[in-house]
Each structure stands twice: as C-alpha cells, then as structure tokens.
Backbone atoms as SQL, in Angstrom:
CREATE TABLE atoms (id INTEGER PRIMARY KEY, chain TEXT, resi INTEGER, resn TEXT, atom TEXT, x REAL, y REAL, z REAL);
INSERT INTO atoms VALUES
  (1, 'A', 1, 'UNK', 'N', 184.098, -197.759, 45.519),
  (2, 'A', 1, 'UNK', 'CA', 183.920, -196.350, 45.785),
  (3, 'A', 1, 'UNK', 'C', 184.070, -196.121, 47.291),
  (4, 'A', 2, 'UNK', 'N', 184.571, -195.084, 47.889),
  (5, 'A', 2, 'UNK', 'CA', 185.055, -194.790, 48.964),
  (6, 'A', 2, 'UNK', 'C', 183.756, -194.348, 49.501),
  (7, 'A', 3, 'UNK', 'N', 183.475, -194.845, 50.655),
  (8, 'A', 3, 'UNK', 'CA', 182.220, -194.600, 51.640),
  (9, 'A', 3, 'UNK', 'C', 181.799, -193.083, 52.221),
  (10, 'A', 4, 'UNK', 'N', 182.784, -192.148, 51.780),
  (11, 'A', 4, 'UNK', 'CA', 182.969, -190.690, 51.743),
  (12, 'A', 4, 'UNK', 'C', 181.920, -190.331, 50.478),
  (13, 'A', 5, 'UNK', 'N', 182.762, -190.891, 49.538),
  (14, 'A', 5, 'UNK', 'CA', 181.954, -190.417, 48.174),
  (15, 'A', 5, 'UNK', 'C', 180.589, -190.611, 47.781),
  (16, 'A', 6, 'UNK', 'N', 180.312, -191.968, 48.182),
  (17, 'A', 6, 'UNK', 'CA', 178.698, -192.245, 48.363),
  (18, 'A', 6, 'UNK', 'C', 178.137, -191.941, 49.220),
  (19, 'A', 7, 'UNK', 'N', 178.658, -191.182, 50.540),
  (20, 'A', 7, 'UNK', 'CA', 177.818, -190.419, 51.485),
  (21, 'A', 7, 'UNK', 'C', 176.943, -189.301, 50.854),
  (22, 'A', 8, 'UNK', 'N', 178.494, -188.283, 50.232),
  (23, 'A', 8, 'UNK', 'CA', 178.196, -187.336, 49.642),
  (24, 'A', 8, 'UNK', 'C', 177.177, -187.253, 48.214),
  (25, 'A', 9, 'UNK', 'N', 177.473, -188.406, 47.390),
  (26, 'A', 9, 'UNK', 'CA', 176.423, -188.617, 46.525),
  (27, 'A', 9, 'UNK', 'C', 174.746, -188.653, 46.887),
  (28, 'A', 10, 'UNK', 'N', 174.412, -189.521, 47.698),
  (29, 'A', 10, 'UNK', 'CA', 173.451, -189.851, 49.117),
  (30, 'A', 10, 'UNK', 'C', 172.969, -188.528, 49.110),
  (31, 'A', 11, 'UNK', 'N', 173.663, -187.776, 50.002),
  (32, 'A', 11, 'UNK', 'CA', 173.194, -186.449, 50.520),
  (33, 'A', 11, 'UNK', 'C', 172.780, -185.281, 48.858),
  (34, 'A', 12, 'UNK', 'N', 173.696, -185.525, 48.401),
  (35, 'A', 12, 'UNK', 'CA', 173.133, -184.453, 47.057),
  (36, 'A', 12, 'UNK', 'C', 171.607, -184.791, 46.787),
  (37, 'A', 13, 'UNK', 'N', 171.679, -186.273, 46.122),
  (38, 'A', 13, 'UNK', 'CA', 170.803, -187.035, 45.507),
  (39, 'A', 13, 'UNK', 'C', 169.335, -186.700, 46.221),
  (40, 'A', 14, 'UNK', 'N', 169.409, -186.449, 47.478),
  (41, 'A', 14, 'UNK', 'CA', 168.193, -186.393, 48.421),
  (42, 'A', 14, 'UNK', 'C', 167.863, -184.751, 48.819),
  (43, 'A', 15, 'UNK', 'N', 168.784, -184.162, 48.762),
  (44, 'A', 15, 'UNK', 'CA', 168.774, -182.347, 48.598),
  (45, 'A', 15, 'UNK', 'C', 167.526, -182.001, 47.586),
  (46, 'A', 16, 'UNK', 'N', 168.063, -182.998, 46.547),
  (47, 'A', 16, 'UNK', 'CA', 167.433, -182.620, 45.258),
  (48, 'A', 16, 'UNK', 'C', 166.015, -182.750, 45.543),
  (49, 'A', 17, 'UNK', 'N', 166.081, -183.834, 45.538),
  (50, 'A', 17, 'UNK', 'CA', 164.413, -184.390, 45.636),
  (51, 'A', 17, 'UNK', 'C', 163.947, -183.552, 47.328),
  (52, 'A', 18, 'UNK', 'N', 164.194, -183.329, 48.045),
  (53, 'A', 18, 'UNK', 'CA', 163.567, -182.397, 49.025),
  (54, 'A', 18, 'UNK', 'C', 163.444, -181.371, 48.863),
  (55, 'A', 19, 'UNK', 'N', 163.940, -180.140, 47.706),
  (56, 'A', 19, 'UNK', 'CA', 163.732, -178.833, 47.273),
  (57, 'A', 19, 'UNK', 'C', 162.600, -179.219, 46.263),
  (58, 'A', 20, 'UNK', 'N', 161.705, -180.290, 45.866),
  (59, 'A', 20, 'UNK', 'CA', 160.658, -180.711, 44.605),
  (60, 'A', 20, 'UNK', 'C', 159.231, -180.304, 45.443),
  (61, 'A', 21, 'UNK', 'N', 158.460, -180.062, 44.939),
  (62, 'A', 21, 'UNK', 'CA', 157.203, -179.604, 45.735),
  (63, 'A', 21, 'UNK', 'C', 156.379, -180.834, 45.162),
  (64, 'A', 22, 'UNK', 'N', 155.740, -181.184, 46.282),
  (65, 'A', 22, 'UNK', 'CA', 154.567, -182.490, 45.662),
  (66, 'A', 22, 'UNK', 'C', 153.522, -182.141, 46.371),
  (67, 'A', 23, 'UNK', 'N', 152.706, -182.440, 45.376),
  (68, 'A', 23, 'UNK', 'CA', 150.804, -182.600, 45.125),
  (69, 'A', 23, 'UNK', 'C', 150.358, -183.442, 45.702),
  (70, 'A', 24, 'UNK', 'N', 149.466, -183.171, 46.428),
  (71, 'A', 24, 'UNK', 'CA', 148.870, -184.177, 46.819),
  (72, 'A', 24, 'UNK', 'C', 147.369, -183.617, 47.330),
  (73, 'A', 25, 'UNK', 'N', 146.453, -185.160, 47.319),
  (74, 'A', 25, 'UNK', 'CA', 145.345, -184.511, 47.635),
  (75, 'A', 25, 'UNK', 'C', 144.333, -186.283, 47.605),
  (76, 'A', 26, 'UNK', 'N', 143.485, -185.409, 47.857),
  (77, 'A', 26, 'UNK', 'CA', 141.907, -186.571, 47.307),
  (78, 'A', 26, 'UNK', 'C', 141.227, -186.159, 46.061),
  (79, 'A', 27, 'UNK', 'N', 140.507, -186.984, 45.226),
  (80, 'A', 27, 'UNK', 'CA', 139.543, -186.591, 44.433),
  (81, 'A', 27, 'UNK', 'C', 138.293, -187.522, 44.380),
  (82, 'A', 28, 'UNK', 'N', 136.777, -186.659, 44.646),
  (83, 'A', 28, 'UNK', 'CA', 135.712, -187.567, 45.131),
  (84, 'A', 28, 'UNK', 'C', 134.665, -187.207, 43.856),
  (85, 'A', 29, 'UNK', 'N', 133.992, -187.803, 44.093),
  (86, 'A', 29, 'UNK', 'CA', 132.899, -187.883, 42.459),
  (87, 'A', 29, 'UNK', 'C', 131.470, -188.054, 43.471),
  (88, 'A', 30, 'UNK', 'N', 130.467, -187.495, 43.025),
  (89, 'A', 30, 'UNK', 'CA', 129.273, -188.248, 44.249),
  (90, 'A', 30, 'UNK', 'C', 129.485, -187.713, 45.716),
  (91, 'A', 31, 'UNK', 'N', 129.729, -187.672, 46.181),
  (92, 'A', 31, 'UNK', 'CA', 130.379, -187.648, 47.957),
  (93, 'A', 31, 'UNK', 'C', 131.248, -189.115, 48.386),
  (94, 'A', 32, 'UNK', 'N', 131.733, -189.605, 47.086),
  (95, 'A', 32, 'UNK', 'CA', 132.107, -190.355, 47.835),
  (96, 'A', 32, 'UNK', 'C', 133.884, -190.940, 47.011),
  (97, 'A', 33, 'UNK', 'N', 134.611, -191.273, 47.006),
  (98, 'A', 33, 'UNK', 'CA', 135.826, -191.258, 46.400),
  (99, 'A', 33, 'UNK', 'C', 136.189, -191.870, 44.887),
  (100, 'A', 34, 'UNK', 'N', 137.088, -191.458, 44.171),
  (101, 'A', 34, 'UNK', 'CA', 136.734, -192.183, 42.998),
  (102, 'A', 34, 'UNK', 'C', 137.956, -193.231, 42.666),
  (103, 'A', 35, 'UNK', 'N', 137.361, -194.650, 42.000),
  (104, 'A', 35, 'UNK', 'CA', 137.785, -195.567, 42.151),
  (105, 'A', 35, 'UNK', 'C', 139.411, -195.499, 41.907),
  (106, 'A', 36, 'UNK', 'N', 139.746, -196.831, 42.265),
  (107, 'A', 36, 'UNK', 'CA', 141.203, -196.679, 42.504),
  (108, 'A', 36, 'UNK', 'C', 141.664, -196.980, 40.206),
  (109, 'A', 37, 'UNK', 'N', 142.875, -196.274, 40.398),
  (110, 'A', 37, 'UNK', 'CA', 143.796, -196.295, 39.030),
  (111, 'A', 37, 'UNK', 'C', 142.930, -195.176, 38.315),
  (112, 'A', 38, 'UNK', 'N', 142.393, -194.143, 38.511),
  (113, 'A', 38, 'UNK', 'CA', 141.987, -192.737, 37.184),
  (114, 'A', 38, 'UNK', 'C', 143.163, -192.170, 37.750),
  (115, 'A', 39, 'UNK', 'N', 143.612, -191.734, 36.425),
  (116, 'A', 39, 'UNK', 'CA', 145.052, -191.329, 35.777),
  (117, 'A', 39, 'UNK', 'C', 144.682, -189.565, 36.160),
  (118, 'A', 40, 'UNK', 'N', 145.757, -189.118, 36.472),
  (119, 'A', 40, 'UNK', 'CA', 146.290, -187.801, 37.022),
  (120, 'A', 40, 'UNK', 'C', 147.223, -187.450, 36.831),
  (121, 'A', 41, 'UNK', 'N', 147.116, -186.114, 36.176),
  (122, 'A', 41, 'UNK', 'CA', 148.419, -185.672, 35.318),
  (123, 'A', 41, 'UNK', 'C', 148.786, -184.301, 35.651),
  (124, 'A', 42, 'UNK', 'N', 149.550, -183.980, 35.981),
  (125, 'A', 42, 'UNK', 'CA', 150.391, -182.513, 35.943),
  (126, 'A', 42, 'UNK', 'C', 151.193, -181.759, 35.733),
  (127, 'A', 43, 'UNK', 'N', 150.802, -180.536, 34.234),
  (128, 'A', 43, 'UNK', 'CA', 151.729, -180.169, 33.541),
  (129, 'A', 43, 'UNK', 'C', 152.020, -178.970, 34.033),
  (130, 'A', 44, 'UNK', 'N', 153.584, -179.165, 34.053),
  (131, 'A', 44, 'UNK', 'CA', 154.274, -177.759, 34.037),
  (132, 'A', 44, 'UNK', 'C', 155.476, -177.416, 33.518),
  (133, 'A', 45, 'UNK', 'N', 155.530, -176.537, 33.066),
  (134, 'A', 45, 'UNK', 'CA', 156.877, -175.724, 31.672),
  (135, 'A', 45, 'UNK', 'C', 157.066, -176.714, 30.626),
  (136, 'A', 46, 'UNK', 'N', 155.900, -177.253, 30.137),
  (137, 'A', 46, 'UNK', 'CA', 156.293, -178.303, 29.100),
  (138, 'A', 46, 'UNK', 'C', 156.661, -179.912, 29.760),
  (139, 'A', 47, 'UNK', 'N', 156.878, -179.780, 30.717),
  (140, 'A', 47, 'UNK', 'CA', 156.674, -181.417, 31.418),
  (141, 'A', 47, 'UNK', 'C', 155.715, -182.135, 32.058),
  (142, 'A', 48, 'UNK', 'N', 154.968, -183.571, 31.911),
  (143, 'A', 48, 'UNK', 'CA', 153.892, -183.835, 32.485),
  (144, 'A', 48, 'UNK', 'C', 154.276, -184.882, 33.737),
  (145, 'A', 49, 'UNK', 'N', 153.666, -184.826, 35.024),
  (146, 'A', 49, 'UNK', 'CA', 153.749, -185.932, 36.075),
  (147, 'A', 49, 'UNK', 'C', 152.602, -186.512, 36.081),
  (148, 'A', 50, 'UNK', 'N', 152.912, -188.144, 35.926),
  (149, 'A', 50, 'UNK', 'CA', 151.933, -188.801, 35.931),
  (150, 'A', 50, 'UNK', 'C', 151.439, -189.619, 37.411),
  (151, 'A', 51, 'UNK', 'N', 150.566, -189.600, 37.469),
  (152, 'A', 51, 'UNK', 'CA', 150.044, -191.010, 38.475),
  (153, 'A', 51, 'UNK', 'C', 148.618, -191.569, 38.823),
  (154, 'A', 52, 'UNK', 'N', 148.401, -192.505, 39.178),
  (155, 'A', 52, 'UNK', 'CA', 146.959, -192.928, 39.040),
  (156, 'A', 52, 'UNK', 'C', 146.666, -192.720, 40.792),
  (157, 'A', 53, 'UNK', 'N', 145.110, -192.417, 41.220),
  (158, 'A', 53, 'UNK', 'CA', 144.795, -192.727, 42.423),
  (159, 'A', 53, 'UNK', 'C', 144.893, -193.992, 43.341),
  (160, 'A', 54, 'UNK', 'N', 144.613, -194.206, 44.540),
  (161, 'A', 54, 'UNK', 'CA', 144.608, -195.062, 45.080),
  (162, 'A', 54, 'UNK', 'C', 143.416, -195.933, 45.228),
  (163, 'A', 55, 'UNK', 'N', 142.724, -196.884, 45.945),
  (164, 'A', 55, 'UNK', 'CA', 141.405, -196.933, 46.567),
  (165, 'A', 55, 'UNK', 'C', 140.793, -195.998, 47.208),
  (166, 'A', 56, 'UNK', 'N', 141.412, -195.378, 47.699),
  (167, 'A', 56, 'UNK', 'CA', 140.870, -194.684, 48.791),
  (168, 'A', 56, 'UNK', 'C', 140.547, -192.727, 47.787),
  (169, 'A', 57, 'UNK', 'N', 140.982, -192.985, 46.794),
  (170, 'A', 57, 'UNK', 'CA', 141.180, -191.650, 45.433),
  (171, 'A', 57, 'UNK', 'C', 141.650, -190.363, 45.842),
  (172, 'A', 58, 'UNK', 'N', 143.201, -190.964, 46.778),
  (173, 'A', 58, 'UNK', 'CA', 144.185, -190.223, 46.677),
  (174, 'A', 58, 'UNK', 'C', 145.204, -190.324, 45.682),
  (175, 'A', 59, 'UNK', 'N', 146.081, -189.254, 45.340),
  (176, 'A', 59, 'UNK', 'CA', 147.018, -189.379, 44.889),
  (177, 'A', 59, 'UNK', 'C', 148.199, -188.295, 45.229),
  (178, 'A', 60, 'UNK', 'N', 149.292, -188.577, 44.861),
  (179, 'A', 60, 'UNK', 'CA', 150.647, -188.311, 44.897),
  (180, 'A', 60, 'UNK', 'C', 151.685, -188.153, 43.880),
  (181, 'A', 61, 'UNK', 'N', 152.200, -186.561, 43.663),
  (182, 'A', 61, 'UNK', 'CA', 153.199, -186.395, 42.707),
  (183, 'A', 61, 'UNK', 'C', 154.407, -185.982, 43.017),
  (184, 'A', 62, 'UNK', 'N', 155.295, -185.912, 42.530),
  (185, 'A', 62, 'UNK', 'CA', 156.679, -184.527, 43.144),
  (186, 'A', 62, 'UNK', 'C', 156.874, -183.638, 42.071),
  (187, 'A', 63, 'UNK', 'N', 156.452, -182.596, 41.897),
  (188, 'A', 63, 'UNK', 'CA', 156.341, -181.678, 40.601),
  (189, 'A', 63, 'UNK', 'C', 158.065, -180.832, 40.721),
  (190, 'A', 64, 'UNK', 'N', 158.872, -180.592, 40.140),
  (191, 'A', 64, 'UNK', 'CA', 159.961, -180.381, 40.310),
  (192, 'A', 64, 'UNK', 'C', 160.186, -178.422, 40.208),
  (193, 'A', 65, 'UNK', 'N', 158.357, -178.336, 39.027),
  (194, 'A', 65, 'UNK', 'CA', 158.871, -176.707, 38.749),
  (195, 'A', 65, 'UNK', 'C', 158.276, -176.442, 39.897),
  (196, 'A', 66, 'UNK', 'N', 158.085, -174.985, 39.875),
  (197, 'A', 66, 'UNK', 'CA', 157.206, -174.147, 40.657),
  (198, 'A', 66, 'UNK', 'C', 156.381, -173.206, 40.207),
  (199, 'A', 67, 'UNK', 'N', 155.652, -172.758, 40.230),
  (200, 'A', 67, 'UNK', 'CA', 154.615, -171.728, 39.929),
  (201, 'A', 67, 'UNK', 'C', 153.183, -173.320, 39.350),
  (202, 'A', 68, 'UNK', 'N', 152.401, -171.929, 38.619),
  (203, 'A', 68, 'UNK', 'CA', 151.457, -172.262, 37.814),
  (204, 'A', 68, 'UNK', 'C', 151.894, -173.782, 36.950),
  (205, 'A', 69, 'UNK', 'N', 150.619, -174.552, 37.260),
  (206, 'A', 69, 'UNK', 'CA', 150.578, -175.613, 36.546),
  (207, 'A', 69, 'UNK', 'C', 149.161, -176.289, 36.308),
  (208, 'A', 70, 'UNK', 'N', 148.880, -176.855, 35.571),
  (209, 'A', 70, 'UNK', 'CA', 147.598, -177.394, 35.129),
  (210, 'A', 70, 'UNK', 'C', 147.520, -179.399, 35.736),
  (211, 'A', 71, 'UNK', 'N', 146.357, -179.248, 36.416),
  (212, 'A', 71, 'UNK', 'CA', 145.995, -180.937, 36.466),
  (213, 'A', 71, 'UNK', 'C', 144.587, -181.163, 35.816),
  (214, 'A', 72, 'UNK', 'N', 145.069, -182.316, 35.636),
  (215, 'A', 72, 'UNK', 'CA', 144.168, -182.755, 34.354),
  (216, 'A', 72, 'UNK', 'C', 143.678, -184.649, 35.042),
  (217, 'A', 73, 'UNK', 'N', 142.688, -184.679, 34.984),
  (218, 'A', 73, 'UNK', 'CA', 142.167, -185.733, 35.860),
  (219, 'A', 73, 'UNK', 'C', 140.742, -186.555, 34.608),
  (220, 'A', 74, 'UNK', 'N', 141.709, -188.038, 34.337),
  (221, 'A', 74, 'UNK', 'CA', 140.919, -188.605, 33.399),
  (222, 'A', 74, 'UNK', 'C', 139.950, -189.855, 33.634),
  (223, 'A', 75, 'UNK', 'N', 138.869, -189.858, 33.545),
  (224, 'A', 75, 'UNK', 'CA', 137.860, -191.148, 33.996),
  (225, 'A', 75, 'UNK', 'C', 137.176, -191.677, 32.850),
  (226, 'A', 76, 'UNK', 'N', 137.798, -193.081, 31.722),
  (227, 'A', 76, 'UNK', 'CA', 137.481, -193.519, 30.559),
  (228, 'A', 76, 'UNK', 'C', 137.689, -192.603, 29.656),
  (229, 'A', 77, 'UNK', 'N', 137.018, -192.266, 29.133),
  (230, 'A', 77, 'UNK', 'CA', 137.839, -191.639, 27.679),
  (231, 'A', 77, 'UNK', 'C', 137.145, -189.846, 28.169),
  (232, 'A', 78, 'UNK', 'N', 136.830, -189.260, 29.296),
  (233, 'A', 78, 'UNK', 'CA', 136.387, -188.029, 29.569),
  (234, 'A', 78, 'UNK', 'C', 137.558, -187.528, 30.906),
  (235, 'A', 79, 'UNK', 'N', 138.089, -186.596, 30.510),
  (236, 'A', 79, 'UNK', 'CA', 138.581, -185.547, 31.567),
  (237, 'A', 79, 'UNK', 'C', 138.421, -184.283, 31.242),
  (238, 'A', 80, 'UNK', 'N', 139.280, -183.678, 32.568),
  (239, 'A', 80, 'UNK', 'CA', 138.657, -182.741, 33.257),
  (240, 'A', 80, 'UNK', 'C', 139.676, -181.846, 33.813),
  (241, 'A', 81, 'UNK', 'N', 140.139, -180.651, 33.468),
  (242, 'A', 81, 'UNK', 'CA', 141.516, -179.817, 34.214),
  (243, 'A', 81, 'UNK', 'C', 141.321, -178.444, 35.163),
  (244, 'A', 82, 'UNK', 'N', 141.825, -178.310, 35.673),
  (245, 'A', 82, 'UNK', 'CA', 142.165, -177.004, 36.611),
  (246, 'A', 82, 'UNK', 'C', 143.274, -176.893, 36.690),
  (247, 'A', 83, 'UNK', 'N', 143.461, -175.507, 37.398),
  (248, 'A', 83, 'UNK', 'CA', 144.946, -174.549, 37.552),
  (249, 'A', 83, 'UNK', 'C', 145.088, -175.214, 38.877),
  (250, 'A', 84, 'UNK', 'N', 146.660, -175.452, 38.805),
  (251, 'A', 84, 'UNK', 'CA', 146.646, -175.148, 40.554),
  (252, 'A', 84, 'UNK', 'C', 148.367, -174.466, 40.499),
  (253, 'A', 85, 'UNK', 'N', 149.177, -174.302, 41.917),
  (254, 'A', 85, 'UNK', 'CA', 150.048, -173.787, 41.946),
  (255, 'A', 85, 'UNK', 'C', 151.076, -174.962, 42.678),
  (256, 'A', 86, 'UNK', 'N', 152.319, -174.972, 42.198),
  (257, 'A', 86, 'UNK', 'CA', 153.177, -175.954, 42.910),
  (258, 'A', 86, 'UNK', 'C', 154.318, -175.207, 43.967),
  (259, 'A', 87, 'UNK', 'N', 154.787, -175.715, 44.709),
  (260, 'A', 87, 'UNK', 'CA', 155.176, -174.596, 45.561),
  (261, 'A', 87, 'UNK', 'C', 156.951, -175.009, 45.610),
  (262, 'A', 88, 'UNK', 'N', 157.258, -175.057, 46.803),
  (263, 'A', 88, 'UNK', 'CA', 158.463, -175.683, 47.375),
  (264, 'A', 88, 'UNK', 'C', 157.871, -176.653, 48.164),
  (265, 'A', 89, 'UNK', 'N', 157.247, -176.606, 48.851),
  (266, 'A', 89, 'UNK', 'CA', 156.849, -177.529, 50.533),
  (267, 'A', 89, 'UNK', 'C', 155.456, -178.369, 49.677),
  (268, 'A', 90, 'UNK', 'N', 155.484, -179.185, 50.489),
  (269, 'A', 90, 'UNK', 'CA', 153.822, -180.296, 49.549),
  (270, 'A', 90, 'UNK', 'C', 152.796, -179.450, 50.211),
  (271, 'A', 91, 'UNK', 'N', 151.834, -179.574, 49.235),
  (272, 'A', 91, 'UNK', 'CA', 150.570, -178.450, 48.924),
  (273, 'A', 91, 'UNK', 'C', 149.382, -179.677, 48.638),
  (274, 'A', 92, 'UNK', 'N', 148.524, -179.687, 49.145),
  (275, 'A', 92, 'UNK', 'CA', 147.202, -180.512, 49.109),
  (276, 'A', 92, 'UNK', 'C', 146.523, -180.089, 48.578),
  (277, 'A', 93, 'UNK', 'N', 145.593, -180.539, 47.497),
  (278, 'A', 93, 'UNK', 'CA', 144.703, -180.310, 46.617),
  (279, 'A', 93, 'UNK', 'C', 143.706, -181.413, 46.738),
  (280, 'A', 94, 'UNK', 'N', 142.573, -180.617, 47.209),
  (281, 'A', 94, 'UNK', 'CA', 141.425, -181.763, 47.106),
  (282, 'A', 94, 'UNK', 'C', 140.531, -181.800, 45.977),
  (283, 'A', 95, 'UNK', 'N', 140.048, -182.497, 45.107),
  (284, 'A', 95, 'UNK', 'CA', 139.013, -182.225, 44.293),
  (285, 'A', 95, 'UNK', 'C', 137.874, -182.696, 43.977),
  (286, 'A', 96, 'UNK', 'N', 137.085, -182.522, 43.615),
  (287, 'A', 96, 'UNK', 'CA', 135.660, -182.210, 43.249),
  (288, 'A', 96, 'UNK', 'C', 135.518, -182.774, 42.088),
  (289, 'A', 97, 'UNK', 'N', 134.671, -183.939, 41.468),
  (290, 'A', 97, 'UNK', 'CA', 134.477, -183.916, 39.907),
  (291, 'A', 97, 'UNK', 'C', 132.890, -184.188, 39.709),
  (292, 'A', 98, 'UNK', 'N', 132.613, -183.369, 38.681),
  (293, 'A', 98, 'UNK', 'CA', 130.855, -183.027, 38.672),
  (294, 'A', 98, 'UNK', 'C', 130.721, -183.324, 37.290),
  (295, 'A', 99, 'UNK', 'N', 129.948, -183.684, 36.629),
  (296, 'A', 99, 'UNK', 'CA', 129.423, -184.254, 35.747),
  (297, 'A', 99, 'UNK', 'C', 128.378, -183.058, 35.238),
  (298, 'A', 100, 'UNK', 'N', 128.095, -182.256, 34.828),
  (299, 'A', 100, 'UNK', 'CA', 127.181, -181.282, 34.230),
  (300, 'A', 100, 'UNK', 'C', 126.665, -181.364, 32.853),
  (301, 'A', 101, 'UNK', 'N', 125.826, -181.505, 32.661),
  (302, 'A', 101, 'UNK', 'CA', 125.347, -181.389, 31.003),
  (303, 'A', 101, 'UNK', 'C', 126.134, -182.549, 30.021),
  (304, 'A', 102, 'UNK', 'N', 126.203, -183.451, 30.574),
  (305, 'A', 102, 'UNK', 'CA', 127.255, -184.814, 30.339),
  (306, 'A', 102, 'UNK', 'C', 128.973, -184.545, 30.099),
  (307, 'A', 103, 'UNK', 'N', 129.138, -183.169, 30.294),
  (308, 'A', 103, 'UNK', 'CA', 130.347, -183.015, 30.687),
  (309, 'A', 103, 'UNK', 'C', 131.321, -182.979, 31.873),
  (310, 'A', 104, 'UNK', 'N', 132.707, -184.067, 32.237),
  (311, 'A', 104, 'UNK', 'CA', 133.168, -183.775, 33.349),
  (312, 'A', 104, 'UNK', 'C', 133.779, -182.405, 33.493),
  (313, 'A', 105, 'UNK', 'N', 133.651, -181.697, 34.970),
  (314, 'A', 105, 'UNK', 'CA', 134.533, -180.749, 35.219),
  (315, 'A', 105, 'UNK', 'C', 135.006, -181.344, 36.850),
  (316, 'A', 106, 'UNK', 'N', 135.965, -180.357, 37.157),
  (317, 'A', 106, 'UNK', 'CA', 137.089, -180.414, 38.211),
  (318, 'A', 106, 'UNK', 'C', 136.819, -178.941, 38.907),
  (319, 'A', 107, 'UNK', 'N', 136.407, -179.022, 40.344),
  (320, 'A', 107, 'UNK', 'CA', 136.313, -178.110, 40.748),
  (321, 'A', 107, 'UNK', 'C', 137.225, -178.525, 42.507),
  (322, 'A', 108, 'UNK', 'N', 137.806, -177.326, 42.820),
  (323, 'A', 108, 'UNK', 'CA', 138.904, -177.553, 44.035),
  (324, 'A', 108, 'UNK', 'C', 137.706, -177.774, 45.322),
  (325, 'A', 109, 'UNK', 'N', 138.150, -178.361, 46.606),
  (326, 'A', 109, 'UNK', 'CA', 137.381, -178.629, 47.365),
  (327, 'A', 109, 'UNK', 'C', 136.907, -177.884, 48.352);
C-alpha cells in the first residue's frame, strides 16, 4: 500500500475516534475509593460501553453517541444507575455510592 494511502487512512481512522466523547471520572464508596475491577457500564441509543475501574476507582470510556445516557455501576451481584450526559469533548463524572436501607444507589459528586 502506498504510504499516501495509509497516511490518509491514519488520519480518518483518528478523526473518528477524536469527534467520540469519553467519560471519565472517580467512583468512591465510604470516603474512600472503590476497589479496583467493579464493572461500569454506559448505555446509549441501544449500545452499552463497558469497563472496569482501576485501583485507584477511576475509570474510562469513549461513548460515541451524544446526548442522554445512563451509567450503571455494579459491586457483586448489587448495582446502581444514574443519568448523565455525553458530550463531544471528555466530561468527568465523579461518583458517590451509598448504601441506604441495604440498597446501593449512585449519586454524582
């Protein structure tokens, strides 16, 4: 393939993925972060992005729609969702997870 053509491939390929809006944020339990691998999910127009936290209970998505979308944040067999909005540019979402009446909820930070 001519070094023209895979420039231009290159450059599309990365257009793409830089017009994607990604999520990102912390999520803490207690005051203090929640362990690394709880699964984090975010649906929008019928598609879900997955990923687990870090140690440190960050995480990271590239959501491709825009508008309104739902995250949904799971710890053993109990989760927990909120609205949030996906944009063009990365948007930080911090969250909150509270335990009430032995139910988890998700509240923004």
């Amino acid at each position: 393939m001519k070094p023209t053509a895979m420039l231009s491939i290159a450059l599309f390929l990365s257009a793409s993925v830089a017009t994607a809006g990604e999520v990102y944020g912390t999520i803490t339990q207690g005051n203090k972060s929640v362990a690394a691998g709880v699964k984090v999910e975010i649906s929008a127009s019928g598609k879900v992005y997955k990923a687990e936290t870090d140690k440190f209970g960050s995480y990271r998505l590239i959501v491709t729609e825009k508008g309104k979308c739902t995250i949904t944040v799971r710890v053993n067999e109990d989760s927990a969702s909120a609205a949030l909005v996906s944009y063009d540019k990365a948007t930080r979402y911090d969250w909150i997870l509270q335990t009430t009446d032995g139910k988890l909820s998700l509240q923004r930070k």
